[in-house]
mmCIF file of the C-alpha atoms, coordinates in Angstrom:
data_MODEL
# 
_entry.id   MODEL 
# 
loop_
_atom_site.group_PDB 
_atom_site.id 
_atom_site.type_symbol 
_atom_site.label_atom_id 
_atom_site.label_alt_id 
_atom_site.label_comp_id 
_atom_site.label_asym_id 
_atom_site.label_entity_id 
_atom_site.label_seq_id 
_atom_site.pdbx_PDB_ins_code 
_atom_site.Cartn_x 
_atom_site.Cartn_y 
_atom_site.Cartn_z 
_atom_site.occupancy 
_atom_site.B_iso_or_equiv 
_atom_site.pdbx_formal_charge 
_atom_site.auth_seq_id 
_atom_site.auth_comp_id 
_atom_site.auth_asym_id 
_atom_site.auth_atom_id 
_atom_site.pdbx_PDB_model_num 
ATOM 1   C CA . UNK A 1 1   ? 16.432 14.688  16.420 1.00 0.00 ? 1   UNK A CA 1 
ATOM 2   C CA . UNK A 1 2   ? 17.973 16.994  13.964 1.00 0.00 ? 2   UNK A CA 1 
ATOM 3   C CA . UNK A 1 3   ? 21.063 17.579  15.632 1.00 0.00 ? 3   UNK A CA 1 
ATOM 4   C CA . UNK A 1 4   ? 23.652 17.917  13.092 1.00 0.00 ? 4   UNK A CA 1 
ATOM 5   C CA . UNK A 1 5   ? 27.639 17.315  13.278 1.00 0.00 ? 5   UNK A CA 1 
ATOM 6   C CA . UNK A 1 6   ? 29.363 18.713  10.062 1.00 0.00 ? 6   UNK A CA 1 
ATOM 7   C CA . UNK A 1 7   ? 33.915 17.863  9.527  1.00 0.00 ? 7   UNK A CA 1 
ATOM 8   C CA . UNK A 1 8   ? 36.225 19.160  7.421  1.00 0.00 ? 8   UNK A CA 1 
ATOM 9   C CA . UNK A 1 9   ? 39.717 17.151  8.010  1.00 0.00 ? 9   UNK A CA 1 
ATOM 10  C CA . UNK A 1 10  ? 43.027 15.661  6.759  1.00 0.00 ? 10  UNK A CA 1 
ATOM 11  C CA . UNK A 1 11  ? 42.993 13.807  3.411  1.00 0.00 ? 11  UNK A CA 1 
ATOM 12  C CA . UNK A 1 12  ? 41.928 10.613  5.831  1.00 0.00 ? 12  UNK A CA 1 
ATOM 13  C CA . UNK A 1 13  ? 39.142 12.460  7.878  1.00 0.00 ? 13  UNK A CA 1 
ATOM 14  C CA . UNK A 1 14  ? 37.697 14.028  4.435  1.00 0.00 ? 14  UNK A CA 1 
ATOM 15  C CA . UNK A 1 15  ? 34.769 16.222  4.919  1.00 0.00 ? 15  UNK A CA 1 
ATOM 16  C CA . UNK A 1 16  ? 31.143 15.589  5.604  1.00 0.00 ? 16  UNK A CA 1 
ATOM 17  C CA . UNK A 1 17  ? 28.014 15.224  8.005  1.00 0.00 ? 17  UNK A CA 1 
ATOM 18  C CA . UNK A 1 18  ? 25.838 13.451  10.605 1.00 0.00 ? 18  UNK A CA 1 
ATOM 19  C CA . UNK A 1 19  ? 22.367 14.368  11.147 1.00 0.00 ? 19  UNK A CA 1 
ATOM 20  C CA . UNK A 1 20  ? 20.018 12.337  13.646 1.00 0.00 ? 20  UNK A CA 1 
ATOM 21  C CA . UNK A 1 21  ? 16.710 11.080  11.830 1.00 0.00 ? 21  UNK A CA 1 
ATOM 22  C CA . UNK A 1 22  ? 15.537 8.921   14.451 1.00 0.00 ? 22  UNK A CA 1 
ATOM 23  C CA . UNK A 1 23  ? 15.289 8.435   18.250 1.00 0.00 ? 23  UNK A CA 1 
ATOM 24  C CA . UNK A 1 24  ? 13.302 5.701   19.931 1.00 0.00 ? 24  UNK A CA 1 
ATOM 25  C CA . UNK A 1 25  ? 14.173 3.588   22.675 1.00 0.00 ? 25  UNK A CA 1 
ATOM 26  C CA . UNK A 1 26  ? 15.091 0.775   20.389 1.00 0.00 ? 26  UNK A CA 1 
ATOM 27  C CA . UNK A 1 27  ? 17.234 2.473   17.879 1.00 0.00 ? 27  UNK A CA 1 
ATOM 28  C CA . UNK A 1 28  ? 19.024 5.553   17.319 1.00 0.00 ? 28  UNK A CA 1 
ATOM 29  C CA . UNK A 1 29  ? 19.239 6.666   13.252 1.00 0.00 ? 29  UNK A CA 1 
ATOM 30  C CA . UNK A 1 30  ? 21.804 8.705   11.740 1.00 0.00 ? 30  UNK A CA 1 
ATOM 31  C CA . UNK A 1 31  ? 21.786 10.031  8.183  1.00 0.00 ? 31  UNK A CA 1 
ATOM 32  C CA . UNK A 1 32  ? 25.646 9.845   6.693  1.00 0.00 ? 32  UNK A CA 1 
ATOM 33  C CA . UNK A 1 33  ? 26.836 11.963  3.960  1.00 0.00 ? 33  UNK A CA 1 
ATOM 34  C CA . UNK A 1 34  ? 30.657 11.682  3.027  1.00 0.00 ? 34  UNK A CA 1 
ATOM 35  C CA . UNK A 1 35  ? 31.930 14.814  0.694  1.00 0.00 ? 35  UNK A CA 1 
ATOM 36  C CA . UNK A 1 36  ? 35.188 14.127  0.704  1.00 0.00 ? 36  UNK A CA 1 
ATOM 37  C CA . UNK A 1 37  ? 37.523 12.180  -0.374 1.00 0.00 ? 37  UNK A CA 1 
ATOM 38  C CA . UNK A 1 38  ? 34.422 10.600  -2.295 1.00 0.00 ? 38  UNK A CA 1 
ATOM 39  C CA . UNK A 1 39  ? 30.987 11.301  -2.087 1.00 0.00 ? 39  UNK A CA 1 
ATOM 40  C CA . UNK A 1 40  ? 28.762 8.586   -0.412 1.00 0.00 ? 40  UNK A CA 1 
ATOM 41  C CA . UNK A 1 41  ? 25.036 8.065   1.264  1.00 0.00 ? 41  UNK A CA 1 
ATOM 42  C CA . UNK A 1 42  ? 24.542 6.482   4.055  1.00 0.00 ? 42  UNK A CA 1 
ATOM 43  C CA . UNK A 1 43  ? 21.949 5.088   7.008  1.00 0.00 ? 43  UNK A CA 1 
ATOM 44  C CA . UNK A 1 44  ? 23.381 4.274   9.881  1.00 0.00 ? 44  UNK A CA 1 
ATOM 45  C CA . UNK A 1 45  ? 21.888 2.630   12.755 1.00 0.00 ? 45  UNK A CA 1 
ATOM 46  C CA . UNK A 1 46  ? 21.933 1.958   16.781 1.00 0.00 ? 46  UNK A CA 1 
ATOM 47  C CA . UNK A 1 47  ? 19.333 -0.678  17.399 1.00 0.00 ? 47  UNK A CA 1 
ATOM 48  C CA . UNK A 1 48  ? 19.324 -1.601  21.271 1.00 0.00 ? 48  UNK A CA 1 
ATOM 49  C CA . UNK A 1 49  ? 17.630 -4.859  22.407 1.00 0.00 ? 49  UNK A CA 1 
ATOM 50  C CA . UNK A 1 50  ? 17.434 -5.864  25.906 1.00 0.00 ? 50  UNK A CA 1 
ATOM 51  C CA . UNK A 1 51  ? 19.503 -9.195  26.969 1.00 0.00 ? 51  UNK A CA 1 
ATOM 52  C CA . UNK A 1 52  ? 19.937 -10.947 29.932 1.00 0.00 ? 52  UNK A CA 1 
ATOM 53  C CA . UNK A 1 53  ? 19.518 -8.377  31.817 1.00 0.00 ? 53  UNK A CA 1 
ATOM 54  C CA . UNK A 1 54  ? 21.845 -5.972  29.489 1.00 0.00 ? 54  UNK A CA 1 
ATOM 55  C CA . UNK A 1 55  ? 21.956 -4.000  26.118 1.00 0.00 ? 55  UNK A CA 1 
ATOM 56  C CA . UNK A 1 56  ? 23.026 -5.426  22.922 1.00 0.00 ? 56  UNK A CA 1 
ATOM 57  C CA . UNK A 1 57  ? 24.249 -3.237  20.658 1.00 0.00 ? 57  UNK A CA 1 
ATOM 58  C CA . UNK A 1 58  ? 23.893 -3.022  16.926 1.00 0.00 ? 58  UNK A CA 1 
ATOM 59  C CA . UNK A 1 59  ? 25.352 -0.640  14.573 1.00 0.00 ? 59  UNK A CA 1 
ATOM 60  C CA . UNK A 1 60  ? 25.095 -0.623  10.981 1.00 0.00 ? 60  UNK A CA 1 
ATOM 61  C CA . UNK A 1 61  ? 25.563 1.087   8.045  1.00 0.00 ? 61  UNK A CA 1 
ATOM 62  C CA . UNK A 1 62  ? 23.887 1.190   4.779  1.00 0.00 ? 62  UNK A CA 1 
ATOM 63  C CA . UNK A 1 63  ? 23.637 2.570   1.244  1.00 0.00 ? 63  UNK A CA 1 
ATOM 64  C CA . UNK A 1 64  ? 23.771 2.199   -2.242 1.00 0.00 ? 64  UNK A CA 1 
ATOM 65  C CA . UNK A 1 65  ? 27.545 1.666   -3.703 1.00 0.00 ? 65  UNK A CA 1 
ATOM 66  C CA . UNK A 1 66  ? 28.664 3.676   -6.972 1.00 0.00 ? 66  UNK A CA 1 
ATOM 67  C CA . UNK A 1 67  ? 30.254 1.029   -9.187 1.00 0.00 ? 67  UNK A CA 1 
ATOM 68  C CA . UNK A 1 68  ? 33.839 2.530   -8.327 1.00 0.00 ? 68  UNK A CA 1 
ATOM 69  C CA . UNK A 1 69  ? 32.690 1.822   -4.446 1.00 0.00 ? 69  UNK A CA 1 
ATOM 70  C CA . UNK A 1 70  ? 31.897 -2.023  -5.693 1.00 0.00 ? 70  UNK A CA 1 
ATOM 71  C CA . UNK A 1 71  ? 35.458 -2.293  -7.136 1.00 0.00 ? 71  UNK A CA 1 
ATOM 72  C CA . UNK A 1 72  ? 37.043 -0.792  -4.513 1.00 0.00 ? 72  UNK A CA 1 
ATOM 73  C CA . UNK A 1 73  ? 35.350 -3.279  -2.596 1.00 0.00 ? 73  UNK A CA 1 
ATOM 74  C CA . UNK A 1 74  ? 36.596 -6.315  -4.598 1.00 0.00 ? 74  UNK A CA 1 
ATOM 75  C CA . UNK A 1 75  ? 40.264 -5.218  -3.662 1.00 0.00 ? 75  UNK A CA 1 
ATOM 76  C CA . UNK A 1 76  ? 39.678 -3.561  -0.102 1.00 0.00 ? 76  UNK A CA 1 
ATOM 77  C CA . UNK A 1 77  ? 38.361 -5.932  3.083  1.00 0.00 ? 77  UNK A CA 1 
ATOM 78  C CA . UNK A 1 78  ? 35.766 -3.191  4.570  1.00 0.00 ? 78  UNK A CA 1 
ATOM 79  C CA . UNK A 1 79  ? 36.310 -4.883  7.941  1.00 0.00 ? 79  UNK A CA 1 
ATOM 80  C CA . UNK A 1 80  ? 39.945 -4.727  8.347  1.00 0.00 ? 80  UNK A CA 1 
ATOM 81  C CA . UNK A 1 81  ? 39.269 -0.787  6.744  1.00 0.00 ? 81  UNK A CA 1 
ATOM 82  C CA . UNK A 1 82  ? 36.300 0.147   9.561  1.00 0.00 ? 82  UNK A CA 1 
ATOM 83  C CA . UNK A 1 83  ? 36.283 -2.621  11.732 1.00 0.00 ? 83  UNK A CA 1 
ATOM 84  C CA . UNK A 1 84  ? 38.709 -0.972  14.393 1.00 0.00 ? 84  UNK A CA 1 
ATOM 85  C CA . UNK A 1 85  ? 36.897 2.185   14.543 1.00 0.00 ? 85  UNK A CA 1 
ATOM 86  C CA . UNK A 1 86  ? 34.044 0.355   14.784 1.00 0.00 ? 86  UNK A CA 1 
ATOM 87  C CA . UNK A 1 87  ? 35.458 -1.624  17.685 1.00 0.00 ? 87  UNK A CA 1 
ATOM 88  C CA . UNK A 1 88  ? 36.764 1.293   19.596 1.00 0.00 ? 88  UNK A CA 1 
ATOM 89  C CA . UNK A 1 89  ? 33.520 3.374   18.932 1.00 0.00 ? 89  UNK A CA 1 
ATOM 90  C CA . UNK A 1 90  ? 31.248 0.542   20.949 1.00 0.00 ? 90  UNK A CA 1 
ATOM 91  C CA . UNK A 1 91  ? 33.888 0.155   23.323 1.00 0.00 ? 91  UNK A CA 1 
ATOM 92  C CA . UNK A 1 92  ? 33.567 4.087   24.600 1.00 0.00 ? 92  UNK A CA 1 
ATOM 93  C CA . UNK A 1 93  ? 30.396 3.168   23.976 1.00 0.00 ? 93  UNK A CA 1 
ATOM 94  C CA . UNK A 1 94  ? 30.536 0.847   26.854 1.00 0.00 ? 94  UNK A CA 1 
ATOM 95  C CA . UNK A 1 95  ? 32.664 2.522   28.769 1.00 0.00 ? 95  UNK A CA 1 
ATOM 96  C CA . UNK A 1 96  ? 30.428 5.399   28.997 1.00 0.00 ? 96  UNK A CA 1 
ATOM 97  C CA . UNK A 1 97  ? 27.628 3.445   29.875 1.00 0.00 ? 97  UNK A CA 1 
ATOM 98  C CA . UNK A 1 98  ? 29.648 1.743   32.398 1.00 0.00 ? 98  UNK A CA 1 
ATOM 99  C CA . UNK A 1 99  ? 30.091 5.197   34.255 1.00 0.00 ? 99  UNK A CA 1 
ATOM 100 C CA . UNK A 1 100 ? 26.380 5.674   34.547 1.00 0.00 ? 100 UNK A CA 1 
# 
């Protein structure tokens, strides 16, 4: 816990920081703050619940939306805007569990 990743990117990476909040066997908690392009809060989290025998995996991510963020939101499908990233993050995800 405590580990902290800070960026500073392109107009698309923007600048900001990760710190870890929370480590447990059943979840992993990260504390989001976006700088750039906007500023935004967030709470992200890895729960992990056993399954057959495997591990689901859930991420989230939460926190409060500025009214501009609520508009934006009206005209923007979040999914199609993170959905890949999310996609490709659990699938190295996987694939890094896979190699043990």
């Amino acid at each position: 816990m405590g580990a902290i990743y800070r960026w500073k990117g392109n107009s698309k990476a923007g600048e900001g920081r990760m710190e870890i909040t929370e480590v447990t066997p059943a979840r992993v908690g990260i504390d989001l703050r976006f700088l750039k392009p906007w500023k935004a809060h967030n709470a992200i989290a890895f729960d992990l619940a056993e399954r057959g025998g495997a591990t689901e995996v859930t991420w989230s991510m939460s926190g409060e939306s500025s009214f501009g963020m609520r508009v934006f939101g009206v005209f923007v499908n979040m999914d199609k805007l993170v959905g890949r990233d999310f996609e490709k993050g659990l699938g190295r995800l996987a694939a890094v569990v896979a190699r043990g």
